[in-house]
N, C-alpha and C positions, 0 to 999 in steps of 0.2 A: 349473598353477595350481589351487589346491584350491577345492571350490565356495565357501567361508567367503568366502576371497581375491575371488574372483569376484563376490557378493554386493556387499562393501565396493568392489569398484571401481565399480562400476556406482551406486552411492551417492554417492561423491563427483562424479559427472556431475550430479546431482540437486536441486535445491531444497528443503532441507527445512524444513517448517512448526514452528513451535513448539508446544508442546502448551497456547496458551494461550486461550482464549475470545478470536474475531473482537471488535474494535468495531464498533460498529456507529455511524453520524453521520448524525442528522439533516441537510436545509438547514441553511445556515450558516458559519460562519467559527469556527475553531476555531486553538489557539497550541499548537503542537510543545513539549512541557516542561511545560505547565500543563493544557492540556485532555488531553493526549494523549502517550505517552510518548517518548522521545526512542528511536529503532528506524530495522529499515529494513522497508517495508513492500511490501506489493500492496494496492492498493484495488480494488475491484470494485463494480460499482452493482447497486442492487436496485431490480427494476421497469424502468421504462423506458430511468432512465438521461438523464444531463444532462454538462452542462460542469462538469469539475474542476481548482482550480489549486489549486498550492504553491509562495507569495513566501518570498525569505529573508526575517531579519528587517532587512537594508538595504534590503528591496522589491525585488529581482532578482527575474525570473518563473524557477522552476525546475524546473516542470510547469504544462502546459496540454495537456489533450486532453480528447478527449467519450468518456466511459464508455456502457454499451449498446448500444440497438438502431441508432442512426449512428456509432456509435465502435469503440474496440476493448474487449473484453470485461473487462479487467485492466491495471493497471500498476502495476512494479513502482518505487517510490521510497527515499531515503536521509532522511526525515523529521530535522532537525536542532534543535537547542533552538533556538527562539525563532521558527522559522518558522510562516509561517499558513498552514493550510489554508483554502480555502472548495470547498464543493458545493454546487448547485444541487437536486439532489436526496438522496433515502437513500444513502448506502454505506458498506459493508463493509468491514475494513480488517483484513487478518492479517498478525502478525508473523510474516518470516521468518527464518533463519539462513542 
């Protein structure tokens, strides 16, 4: 296997980010499609860190966890048109591939 070869394997094991500027989301409650773009994400909290959920838009819970310093530091989601998000605090939100 040539290093190139080598390289691209180890690539598709990988996560890759987009090259696009993070969002960033106040508190609050926010709609998949109109605030925010229809993606699949990682959210990450900045600061301390709070409770984050994401309802469909039929009101199914389809995240709930605590971002920070009692939670885990990342999660990754399938953001879909019409869902809400809400945060309790600041966070981060990069699209991935």
């Amino acid at each position: 296997m040539s290093k190139k070869e080598e390289v691209l394997s180890d690539l598709t094991f990988e996560v890759i980010y987009a090259k696009r500027k993070p969002i960033t989301l106040s508190p609050g409650q926010y709609i998949i499609g109109d605030d925010v773009p229809v993606n699949r994400y990682r959210v990450e909290s900045i600061g301390e860190g709070s409770n984050f959920t994401v309802n469909s838009i039929d009101g199914d819970l389809k995240v709930n966890t605590i971002l920070g310093v009692d939670g885990v530091n990342s999660y990754t989601f399938f953001g879909e048109d019409g869902d809400v998000l809400e945060t309790q605090a600041d966070v981060k939100l990069k699209i991935i591939e």
